[in-house]
N, C-alpha and C positions, 0 to 999 in steps of 0.2 A: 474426183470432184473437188476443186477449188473451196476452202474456205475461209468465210469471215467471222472472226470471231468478236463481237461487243459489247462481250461485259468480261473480264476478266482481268486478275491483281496479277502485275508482274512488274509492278516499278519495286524495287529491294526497301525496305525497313523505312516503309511511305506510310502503311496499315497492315493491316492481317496476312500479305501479301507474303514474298522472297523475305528472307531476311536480311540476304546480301549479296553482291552482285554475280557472285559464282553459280548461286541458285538462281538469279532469273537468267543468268547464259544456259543452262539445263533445261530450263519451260523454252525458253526461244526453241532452243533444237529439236524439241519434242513437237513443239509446233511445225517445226519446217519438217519435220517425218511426217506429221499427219498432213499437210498436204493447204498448213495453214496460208493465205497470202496478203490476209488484212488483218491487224489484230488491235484494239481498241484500249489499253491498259486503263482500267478504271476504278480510279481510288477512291477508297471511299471518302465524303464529305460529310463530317460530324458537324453537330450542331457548336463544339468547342473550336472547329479547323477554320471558322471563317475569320479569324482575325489574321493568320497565316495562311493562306489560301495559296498564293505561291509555291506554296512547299510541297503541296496536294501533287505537282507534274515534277517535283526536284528528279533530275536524271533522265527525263522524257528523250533528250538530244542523243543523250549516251544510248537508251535503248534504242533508241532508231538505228541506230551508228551499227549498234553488234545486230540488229534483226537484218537490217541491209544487208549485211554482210551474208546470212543465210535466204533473202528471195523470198522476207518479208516486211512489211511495211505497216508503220506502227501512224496512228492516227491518235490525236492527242483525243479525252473525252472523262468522265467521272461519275460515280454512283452518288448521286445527291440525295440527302437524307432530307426527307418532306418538311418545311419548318415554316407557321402561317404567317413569320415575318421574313420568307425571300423575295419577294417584291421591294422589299425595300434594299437590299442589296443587287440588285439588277447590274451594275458594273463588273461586280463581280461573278455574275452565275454566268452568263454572256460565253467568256473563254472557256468554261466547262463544259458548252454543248459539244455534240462532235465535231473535229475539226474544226471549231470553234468557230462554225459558220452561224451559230444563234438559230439555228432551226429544231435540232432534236435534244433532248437532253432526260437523261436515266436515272428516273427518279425512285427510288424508296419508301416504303413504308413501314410501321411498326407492325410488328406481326401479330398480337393478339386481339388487338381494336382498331377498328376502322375510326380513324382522326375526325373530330364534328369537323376539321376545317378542310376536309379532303378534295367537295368537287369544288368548294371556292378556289382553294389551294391548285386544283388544274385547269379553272377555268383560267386567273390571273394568266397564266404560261402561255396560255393560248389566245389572249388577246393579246399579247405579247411577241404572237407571232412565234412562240415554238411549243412545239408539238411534245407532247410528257411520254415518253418510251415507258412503262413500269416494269421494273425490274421484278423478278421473280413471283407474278400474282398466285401462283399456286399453291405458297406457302406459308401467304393469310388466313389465318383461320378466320376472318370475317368475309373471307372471300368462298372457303371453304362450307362455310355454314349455310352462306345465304345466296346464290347467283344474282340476285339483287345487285347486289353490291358489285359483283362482277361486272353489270351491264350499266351500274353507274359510271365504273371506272370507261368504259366502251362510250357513252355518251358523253362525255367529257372532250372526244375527240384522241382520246389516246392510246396508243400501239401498246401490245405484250409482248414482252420475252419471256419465255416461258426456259429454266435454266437446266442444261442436259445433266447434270450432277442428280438433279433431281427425277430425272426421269428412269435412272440407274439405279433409283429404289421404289420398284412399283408396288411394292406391298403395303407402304403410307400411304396416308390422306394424301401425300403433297405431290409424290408420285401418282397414284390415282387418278388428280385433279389434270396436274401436266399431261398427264398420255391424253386425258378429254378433252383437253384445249385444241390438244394437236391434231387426235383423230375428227374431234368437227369443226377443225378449220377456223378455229378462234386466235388461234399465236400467229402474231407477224413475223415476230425473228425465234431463230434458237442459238443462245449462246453458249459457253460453258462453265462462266463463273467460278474457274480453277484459280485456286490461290498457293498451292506449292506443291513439287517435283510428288511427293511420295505420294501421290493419290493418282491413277492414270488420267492418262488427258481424257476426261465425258465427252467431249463431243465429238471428237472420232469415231467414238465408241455406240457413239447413241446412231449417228448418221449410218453407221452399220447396222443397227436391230431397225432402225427405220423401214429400212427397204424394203421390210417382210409386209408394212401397214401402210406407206406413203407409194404413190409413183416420184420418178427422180425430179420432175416437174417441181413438183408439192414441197422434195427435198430442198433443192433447187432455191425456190425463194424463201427457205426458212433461213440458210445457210448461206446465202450469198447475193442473188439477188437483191432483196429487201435492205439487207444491211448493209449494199454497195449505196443503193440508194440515200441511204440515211447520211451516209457518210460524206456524201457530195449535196447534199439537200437537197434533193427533191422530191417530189410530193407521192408519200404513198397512198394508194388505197385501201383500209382497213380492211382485214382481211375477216370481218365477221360479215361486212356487207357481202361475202360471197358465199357465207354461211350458210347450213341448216337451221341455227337459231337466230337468223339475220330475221326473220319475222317478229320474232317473241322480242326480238331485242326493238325493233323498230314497235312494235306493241307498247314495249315498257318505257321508252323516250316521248312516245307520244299521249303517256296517261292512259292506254286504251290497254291495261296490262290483262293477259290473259293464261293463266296459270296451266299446265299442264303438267302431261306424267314425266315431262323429262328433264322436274327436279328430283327425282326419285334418285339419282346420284347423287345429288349434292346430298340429301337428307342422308342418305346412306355414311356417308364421309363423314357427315357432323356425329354420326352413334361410332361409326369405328374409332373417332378420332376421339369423344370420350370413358369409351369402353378400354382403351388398347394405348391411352394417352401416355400413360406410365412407361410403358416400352419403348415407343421410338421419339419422345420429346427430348433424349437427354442430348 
């Protein structure tokens, strides 16, 4: 099976990513063994990089140049860190979406609190005409605590990637969360958020343990479909409205919020994840 991958650091010594160009020629090839054909390099964007913002793609031409060459195809695109003054930089967030077509773009969060400025924060985006991807919601602990919060993020109008690195440690909270996203059909894409050679490629890996819990279907537009779409802009359908919690979520958007036993995960998560916090936050 063909894949696209859309979140993942492989521009060299941009951020946390390669450090130089011999290591991201090493990710290229690991990707063209796993059978990658679309891959998304996404730097990250600090709240410090926007006065240099150019520099965020420095190399982008060159990676294309050496991916080409292996029978992959690099689309320009960035991990934006959420800040309640990017409206007012608009020229500049624009080239950041994918392919810098101004339709989708992979936004960020801080991980221990939910921002007061959040669904303002993706409302702006969206009348703005692009659509807020959130990178890794599994591994908020405000997302983790409360599903609330989960279905704020969903009624905002905005897609999940839920990140396969994470899905490789299921005995976390963050793992935990991702395999329930995935199994009832809440994640639109699955990326793999690899940022250097000595970790194996996740989502090879993960699109393998998959098969035992998904049909190829299900795999299919986590892993390619969806994220072809994104990548050429066009319009997806959120993939909770296909849900089992597409009721409770459409409950909770319309004020008519109706509680049931199937927070009894998330609450479980929030006691594991202060019980056991010690162990796997480091």
């Amino acid at each position: 099976m063909p894949l696209a991958d859309l979140h993942i650091h492989l521009l060299p010594a941009v951020d946390d990513g390669p450090p130089d160009w011999e290591t991201a020629e090493q990710m290229l090839r690991i990707l063209a063994e796993n059978d990658v054909k679309v891959v998304a390099p996404t730097p990250h964007v600090w709240e410090q990089d926007w006065q240099g913002i150019e520099s965020r793609h420095q190399g982008l031409s060159r990676l294309a140049e050496m991916a080409a060459q292996l029978g992959v195809k690099v689309i320009s695109a960035a991990e934006v860190w959420a800040t309640p003054d990017l409206p007012e930089r608009w020229d500049k967030v624009l080239p950041l979406t994918y392919a810098g077509n101004g339709k989708y773009l992979l936004v960020e969060f801080d991980v221990p609190e939910m921002p007061l400025y959040t669904e303002w924060f993706l409302f702006q985006l969206k009348v703005r005409g692009i659509t807020p991807i959130i990178a890794h919601p599994e591994r908020y602990f405000w997302v983790q605590e409360d599903e609330r919060n989960l279905f704020r993020l969903l009624s905002s109008g905005s897609l999940l990637q839920v990140s396969a690195d994470t899905l490789l440690h299921p005995e976390t909270p963050a793992g935990k969360l991702a395999l329930r996203l995935i199994r009832n059909g809440l994640a639109d894409l699955l990326a793999s958020d690899w940022h250097k050679p000595n970790s194996p490629y996740p989502l090879g890996l993960v699109v393998q343990k998959l098969r035992s819990t998904l049909s190829e279907g299900e795999i299919e537009r986590l892993v390619w479909t969806v994220p072809l779409k994104i990548i050429s802009g066009q319009n997806v359908q959120p993939a909770w409205q296909r849900s089992p919690f597409r009721f409770e979520i459409q409950a909770f958007i319309s004020g008519a919020e109706h509680p049931t036993q199937k927070r009894r995960w998330w609450r479980f998560l929030t006691f594991w994840r202060r019980e056991g916090e010690s162990k796997w936050r480091k």
